[in-house]
C-alpha positions as a Markdown table, in Angstrom:
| # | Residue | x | y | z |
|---|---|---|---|---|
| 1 | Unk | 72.9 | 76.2 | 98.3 |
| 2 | Unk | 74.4 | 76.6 | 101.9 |
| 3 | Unk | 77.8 | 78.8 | 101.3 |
| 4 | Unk | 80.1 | 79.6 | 104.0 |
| 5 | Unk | 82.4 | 83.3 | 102.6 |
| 6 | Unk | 85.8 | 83.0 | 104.7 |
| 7 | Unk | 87.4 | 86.4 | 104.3 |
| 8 | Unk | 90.1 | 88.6 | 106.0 |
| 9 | Unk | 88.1 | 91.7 | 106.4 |
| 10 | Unk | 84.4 | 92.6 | 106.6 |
| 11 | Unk | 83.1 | 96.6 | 107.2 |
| 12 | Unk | 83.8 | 98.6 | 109.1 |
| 13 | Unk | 87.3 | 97.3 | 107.8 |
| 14 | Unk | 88.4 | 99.2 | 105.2 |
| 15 | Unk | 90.1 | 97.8 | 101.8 |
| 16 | Unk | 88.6 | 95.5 | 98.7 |
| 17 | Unk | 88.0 | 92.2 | 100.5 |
| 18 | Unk | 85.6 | 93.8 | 103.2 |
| 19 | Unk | 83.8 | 95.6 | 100.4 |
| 20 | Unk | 83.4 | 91.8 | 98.2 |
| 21 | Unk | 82.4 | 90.0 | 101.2 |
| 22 | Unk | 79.9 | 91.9 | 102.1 |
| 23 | Unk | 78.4 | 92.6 | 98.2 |
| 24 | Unk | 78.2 | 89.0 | 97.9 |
| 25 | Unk | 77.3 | 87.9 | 101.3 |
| 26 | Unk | 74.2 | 90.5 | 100.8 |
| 27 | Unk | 73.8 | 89.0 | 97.1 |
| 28 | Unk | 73.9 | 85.5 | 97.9 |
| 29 | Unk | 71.1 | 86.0 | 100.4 |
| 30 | Unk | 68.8 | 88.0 | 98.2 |
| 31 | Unk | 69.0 | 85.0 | 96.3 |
| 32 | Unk | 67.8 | 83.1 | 98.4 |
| 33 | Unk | 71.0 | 81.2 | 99.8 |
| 34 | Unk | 71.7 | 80.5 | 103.1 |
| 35 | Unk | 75.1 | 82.3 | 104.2 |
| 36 | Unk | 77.5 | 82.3 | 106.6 |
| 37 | Unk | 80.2 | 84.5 | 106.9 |
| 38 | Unk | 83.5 | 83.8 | 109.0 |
| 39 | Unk | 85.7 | 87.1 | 109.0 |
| 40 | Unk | 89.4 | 86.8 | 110.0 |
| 41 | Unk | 89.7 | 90.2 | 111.0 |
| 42 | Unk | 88.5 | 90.0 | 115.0 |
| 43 | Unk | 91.1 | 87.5 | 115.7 |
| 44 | Unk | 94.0 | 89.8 | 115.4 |
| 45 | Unk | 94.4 | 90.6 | 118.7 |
| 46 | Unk | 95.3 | 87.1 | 119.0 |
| 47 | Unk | 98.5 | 85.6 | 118.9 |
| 48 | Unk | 99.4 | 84.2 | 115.7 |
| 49 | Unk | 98.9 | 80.9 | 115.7 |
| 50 | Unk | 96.3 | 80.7 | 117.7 |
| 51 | Unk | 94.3 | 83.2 | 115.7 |
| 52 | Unk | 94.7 | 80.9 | 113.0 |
| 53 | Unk | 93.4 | 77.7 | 115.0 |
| 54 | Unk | 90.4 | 79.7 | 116.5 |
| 55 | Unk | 89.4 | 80.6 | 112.9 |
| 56 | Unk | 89.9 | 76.9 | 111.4 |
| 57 | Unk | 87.3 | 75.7 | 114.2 |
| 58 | Unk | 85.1 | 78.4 | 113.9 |
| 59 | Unk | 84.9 | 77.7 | 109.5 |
| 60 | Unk | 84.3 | 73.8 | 111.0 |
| 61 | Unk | 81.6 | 75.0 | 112.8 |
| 62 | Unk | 80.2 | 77.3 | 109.9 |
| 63 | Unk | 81.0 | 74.6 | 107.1 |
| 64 | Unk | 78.7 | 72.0 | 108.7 |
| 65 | Unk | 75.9 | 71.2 | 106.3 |
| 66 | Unk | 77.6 | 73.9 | 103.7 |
| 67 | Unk | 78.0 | 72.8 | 100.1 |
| 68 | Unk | 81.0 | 75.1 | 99.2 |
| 69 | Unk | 83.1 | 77.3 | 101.2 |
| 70 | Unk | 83.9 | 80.6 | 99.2 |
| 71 | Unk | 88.0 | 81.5 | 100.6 |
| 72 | Unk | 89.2 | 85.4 | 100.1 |
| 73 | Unk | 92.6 | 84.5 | 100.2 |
| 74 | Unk | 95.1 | 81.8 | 99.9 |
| 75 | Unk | 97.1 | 82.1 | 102.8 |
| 76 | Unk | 96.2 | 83.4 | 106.5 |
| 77 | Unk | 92.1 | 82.6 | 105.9 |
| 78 | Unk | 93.1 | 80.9 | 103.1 |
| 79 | Unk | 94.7 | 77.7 | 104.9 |
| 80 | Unk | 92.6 | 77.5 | 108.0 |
| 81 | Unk | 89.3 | 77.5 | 105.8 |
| 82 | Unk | 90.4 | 75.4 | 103.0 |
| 83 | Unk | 91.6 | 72.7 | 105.8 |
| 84 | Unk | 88.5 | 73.2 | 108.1 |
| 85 | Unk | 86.4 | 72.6 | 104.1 |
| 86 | Unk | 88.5 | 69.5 | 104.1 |
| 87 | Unk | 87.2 | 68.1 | 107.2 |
| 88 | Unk | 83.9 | 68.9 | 106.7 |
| 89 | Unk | 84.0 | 66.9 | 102.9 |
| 90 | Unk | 82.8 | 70.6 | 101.1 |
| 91 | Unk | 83.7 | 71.8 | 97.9 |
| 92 | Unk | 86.0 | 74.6 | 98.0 |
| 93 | Unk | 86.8 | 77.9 | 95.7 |
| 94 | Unk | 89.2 | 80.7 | 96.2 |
| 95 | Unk | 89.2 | 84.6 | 95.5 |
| 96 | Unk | 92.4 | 85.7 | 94.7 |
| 97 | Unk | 92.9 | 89.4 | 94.4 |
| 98 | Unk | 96.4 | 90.2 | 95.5 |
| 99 | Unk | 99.6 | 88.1 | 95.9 |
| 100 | Unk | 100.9 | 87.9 | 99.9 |
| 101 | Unk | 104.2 | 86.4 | 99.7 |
| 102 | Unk | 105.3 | 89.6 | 96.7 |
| 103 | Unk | 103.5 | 91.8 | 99.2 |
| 104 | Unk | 105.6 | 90.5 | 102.3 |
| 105 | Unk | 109.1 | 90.1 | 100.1 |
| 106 | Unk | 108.8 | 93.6 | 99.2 |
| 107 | Unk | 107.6 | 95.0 | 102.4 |
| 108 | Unk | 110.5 | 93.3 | 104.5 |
| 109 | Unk | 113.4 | 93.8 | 101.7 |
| 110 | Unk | 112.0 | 97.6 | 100.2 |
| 111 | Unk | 113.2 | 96.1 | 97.1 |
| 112 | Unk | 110.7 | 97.3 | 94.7 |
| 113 | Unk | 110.7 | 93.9 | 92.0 |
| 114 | Unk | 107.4 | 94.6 | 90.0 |
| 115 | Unk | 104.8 | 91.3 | 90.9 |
| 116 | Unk | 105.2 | 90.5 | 86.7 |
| 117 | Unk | 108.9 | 90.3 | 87.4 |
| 118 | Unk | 108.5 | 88.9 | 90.8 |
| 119 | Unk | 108.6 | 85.0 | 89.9 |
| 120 | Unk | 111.0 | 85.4 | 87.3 |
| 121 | Unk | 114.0 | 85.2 | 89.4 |
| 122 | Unk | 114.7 | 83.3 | 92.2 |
| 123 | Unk | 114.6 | 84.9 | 95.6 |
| 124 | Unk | 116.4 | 84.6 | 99.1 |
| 125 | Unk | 113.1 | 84.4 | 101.0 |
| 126 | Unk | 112.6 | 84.6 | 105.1 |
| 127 | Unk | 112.0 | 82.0 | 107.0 |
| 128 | Unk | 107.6 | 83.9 | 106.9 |
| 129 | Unk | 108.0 | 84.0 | 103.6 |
| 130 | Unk | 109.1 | 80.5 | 103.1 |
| 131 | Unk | 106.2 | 79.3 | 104.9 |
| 132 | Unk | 104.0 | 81.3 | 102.6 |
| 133 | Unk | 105.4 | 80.1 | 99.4 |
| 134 | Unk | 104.7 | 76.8 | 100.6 |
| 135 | Unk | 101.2 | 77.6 | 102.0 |
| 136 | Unk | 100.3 | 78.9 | 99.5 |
| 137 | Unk | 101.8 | 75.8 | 96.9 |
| 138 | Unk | 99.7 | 73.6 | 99.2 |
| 139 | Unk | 96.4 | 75.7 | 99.2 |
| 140 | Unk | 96.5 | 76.2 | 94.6 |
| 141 | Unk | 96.9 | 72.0 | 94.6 |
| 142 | Unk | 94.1 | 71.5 | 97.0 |
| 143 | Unk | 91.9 | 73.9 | 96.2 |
| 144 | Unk | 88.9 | 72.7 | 94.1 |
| 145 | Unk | 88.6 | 76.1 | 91.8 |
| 146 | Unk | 90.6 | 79.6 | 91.9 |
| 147 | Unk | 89.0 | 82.5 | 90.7 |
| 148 | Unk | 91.1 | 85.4 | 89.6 |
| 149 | Unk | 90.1 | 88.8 | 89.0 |
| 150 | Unk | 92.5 | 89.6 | 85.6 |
| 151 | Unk | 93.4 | 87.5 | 83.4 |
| 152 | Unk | 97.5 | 89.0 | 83.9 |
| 153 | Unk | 97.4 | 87.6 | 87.6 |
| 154 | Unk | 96.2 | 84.1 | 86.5 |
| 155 | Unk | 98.9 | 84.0 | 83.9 |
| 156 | Unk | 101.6 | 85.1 | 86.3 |
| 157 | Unk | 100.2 | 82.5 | 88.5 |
| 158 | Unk | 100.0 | 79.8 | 86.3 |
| 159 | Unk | 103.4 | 80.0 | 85.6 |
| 160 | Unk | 104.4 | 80.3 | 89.0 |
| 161 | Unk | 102.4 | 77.4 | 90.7 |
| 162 | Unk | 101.6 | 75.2 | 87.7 |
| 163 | Unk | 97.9 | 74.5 | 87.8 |
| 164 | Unk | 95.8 | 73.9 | 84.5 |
| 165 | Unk | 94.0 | 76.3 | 83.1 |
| 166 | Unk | 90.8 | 75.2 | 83.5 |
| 167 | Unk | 91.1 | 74.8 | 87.4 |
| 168 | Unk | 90.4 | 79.3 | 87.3 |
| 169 | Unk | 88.3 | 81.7 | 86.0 |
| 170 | Unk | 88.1 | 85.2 | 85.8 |
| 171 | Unk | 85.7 | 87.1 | 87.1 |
| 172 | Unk | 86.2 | 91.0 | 86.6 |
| 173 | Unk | 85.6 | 93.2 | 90.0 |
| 174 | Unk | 82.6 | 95.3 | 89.9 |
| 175 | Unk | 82.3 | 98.5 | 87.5 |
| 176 | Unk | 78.9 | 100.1 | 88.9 |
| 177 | Unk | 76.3 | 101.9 | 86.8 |
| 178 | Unk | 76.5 | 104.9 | 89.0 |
| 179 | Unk | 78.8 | 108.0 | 88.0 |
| 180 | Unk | 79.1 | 111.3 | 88.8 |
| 181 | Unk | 81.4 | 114.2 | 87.3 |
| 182 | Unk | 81.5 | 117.1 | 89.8 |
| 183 | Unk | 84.2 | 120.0 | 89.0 |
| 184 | Unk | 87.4 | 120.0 | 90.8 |
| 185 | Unk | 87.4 | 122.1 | 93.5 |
| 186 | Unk | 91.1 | 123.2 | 93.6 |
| 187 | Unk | 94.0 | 120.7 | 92.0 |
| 188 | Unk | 94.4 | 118.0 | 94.3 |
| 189 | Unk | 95.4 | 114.7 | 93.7 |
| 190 | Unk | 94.4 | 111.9 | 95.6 |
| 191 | Unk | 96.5 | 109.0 | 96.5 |
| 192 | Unk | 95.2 | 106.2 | 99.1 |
| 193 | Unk | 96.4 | 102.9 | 100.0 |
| 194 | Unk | 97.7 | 100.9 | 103.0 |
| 195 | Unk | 101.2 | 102.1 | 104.8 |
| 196 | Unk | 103.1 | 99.3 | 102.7 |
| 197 | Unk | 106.5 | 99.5 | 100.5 |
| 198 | Unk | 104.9 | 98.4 | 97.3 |
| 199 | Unk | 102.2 | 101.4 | 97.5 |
| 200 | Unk | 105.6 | 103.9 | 96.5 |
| 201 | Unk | 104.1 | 106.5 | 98.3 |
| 202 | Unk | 107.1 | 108.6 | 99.2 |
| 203 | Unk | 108.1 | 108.4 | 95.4 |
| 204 | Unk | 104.7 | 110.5 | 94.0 |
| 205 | Unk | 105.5 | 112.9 | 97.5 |
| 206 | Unk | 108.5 | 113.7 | 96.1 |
| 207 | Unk | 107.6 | 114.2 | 92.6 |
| 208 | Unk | 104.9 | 116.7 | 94.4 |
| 209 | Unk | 107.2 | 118.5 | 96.6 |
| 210 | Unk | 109.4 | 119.4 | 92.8 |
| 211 | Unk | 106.2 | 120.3 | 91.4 |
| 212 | Unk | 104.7 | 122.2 | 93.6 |
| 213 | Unk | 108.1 | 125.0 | 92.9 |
| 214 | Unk | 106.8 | 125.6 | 89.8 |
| 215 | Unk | 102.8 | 125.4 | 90.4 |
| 216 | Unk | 102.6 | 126.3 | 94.1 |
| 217 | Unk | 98.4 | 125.3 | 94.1 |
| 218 | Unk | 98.9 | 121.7 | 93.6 |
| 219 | Unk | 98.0 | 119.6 | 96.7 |
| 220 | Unk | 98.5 | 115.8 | 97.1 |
| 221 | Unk | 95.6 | 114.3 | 100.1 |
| 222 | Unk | 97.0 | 110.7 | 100.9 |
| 223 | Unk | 94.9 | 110.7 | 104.1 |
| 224 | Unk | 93.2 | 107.3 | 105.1 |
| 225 | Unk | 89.0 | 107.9 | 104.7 |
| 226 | Unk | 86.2 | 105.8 | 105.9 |
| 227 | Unk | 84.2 | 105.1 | 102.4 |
| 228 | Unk | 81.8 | 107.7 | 102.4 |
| 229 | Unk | 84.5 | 110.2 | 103.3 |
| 230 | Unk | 86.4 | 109.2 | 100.8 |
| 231 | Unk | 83.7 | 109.6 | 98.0 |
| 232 | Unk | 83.1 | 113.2 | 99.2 |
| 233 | Unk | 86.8 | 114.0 | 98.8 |
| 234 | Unk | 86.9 | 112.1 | 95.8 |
| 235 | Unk | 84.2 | 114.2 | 93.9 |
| 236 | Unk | 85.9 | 117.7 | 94.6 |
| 237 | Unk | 89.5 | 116.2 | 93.7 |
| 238 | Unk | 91.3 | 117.2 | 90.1 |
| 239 | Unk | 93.1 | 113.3 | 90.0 |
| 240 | Unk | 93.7 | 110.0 | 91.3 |
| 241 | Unk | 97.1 | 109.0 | 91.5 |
| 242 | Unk | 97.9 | 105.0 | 92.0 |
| 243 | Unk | 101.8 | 105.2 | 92.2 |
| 244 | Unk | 101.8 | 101.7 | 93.2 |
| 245 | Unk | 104.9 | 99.4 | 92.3 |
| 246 | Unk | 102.2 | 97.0 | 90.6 |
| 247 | Unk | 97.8 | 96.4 | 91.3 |
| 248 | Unk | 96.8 | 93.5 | 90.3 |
| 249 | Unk | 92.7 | 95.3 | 90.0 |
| 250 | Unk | 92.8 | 98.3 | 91.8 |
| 251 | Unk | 89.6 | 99.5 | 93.2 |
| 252 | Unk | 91.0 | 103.3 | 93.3 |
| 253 | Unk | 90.6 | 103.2 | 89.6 |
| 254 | Unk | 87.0 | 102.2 | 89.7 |
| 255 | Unk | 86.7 | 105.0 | 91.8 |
| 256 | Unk | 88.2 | 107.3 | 89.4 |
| 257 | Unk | 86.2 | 106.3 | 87.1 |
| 258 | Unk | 82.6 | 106.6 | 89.2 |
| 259 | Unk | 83.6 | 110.3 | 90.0 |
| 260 | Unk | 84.7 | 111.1 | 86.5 |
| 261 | Unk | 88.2 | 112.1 | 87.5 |
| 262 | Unk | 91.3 | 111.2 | 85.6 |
| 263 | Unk | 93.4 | 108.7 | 87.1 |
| 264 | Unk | 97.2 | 107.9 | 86.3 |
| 265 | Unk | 98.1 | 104.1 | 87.0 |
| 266 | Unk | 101.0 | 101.9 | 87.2 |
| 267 | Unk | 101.6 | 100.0 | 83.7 |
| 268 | Unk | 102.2 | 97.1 | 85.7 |
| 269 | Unk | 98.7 | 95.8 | 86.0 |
| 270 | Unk | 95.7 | 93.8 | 85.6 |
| 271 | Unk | 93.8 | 96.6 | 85.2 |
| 272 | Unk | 94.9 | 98.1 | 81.5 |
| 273 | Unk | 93.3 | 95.3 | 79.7 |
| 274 | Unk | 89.7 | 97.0 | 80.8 |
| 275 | Unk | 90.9 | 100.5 | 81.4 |
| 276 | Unk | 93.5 | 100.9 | 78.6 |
| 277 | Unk | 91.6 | 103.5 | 76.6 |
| 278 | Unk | 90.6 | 106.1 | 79.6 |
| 279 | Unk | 93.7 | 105.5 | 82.2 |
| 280 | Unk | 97.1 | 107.2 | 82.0 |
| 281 | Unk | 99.7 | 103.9 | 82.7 |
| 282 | Unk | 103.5 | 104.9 | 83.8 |
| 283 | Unk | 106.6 | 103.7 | 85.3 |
| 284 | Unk | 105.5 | 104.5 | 88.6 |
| 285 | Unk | 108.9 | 103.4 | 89.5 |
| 286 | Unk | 110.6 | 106.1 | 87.5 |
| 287 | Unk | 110.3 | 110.1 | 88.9 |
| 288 | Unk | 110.2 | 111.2 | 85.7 |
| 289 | Unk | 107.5 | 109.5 | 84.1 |
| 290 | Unk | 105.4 | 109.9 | 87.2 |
| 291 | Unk | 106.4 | 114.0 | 86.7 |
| 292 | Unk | 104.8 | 113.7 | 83.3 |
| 293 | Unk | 102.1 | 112.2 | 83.5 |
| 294 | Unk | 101.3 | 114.5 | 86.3 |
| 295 | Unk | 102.2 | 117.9 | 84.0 |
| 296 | Unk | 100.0 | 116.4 | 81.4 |
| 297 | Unk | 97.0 | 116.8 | 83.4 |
| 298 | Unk | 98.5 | 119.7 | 84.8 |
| 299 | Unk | 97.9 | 121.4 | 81.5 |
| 300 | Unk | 94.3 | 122.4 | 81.0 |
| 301 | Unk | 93.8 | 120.9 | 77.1 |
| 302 | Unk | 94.9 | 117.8 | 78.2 |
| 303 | Unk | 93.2 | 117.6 | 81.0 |
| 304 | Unk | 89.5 | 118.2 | 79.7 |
| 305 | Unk | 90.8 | 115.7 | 77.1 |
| 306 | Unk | 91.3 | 113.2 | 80.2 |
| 307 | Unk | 88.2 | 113.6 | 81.7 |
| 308 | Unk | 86.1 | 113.5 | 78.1 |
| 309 | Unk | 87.8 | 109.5 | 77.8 |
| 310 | Unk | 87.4 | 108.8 | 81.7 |
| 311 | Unk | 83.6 | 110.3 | 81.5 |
| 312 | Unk | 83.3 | 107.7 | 77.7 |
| 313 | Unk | 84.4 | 105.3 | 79.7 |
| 314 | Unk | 80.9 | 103.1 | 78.9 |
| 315 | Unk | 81.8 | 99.4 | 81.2 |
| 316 | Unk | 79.0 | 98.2 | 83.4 |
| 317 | Unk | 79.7 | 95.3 | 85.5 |
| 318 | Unk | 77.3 | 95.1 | 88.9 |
| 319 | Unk | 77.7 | 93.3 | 91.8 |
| 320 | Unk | 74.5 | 91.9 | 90.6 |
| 321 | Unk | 76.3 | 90.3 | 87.9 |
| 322 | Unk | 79.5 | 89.6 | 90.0 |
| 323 | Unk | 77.8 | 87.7 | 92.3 |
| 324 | Unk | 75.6 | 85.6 | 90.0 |
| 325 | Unk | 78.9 | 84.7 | 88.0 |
| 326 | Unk | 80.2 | 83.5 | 91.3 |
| 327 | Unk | 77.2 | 81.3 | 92.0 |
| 328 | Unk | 77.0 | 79.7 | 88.4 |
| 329 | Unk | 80.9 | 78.7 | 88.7 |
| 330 | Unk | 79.8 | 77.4 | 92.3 |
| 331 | Unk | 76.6 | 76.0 | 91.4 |
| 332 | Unk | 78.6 | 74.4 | 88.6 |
| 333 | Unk | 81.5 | 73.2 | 91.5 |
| 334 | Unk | 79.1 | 71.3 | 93.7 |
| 335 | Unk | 77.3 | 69.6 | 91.5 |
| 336 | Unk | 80.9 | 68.1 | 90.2 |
């Protein structure tokens, strides 16, 4: 197949979609596909608007020849690639991984609605946010196939936007093979994520400033690490924290898990159906059940006790295998 992968980020950009782009983009060549990729992510020096044309023309040019163009979002790459796929008469499928217009509501209102509450009510959106509800409505209708990464986000979005069933699938993100369990090297919990509202960050900074009266030696690192950085601080840490108002698959987790350190997780997630059985889930929107879960592995029982069920934890899924799911269900898609 010829495959065109439209995505928002691509290394040395940091976050989930940069590292999925380029696992399948190297996949989908060892395969023996040809691939283009089209990133998103060095147009945004350009005004918007124009960023967005410049990257519709530059998916027409990619998508000339392609079979199927394989979209990482559903709105700002999302719309400009599924149009310029449109053009070009290719079969189209969309990655979704996260939720833009909840992201963008919370961010501009700092009300902290929970994404499985989110389209429950109706809400007084912007005049942005508007736009991406609509977007986004327009991009689920026209898109030939949505692939979701938990099966809680393709419920929620079933209800929300009202496609059948069988227009998704789920594929799971990847659990690698590779683990470590290195000792803690002091008691320092990690928490990373992007400078957003929804990440709750000053909430779990609080709960450690309390803490830290009563066990002076705790440290929280929230610091913002290239990815081999980040491993390194990751194997001498004591815990991830993921304080998050809602994750929809978090990645942190996964990298919990590969350094064998316990983790503790918003509730309000994709994520427990998998990681149930090894993951402490809380109210991350509540102090005080953020406080306990952080004095349970404060305790040193309960702690070995977390790391023994993060360390069982026995779930293998490669990017091997994420990336040959991906090109049955595509294989599948352009032969429809």
């Amino acid at each position: 197949m010829k495959l065109v992968i439209a995505t928002p980020l691509y290394p040395p950009d940091i976050g989930g979609p940069a590292i999925y782009a380029r696992e399948l983009y190297d996949h989908f060549l060892s395969a023996g596909h040809a691939v283009t990729l089209v990133s998103f992510s060095d147009l945004h020096s350009v005004p918007k608007g124009l960023r967005h044309l410049l990257y519709f023309c530059r998916v027409v040019r990619a998508a000339r020849g392609a079979d199927a163009v394989l979209v990482f979002d559903a709105w700002s790459t999302g719309v400009p690639a599924l149009c310029a796929a449109r053009l070009r008469r290719v079969k189209t499928m969309a990655r979704i991984g996260g939720d833009v217009l909840w992201e963008t509501y919370v961010e501009r209102t700092g009300d902290l609605v929970k994404l499985s509450d989110f389209y429950a009510s109706e809400r007084k959106y912007s005049l942005k946010e508007r736009l991406i509800a609509y977007g986004t409505r327009w991009f689920i209708r026209r898109v030939d196939f949505l692939v979701f990464t938990t099966a809680w986000q393709k419920r929620l979005w079933e209800r929300a936007y009202r496609f059948p069933s069988d227009k998704a699938s789920i594929i799971e993100n990847a659990y690698p093979a590779e683990r470590t369990a290195a000792p803690a090297n002091g008691r320092v919990f990690v928490a990373v994520g992007r400078s957003r509202k929804l990440k709750n960050i000053p909430m779990l900074e609080s709960v450690i400033a309390e803490l830290k009266h009563r066990f002076p030696d705790i440290e929280l690192d929230t610091r913002t690490l290239p990815p081999e950085a980040h491993d390194a601080r990751l194997r001498g840490a004591y815990a991830m924290v993921i304080p998050s108002v809602s994750e929809v698959s978090p990645n942190n987790a996964i990298d919990a898990l590969r350094h064998g350190k316990p983790f503790i997780l918003t509730a309000d997630t994709g994520a427990k159906e998998r990681l149930a059985d090894c993951g402490i889930f809380v109210d991350t929107l509540r102090a005080d059940s953020l406080q306990s879960a952080i004095l349970t592995l404060l305790d040193p029982d309960a702690y070995a006790r977390a790391c023994a069920r993060v360390q069982a934890f026995s779930f293998i899924h490669s990017w091997e295998a994420v990336a040959q799911e991906f090109l049955a269900l595509l294989t599948t898609l352009c032969a429809s």
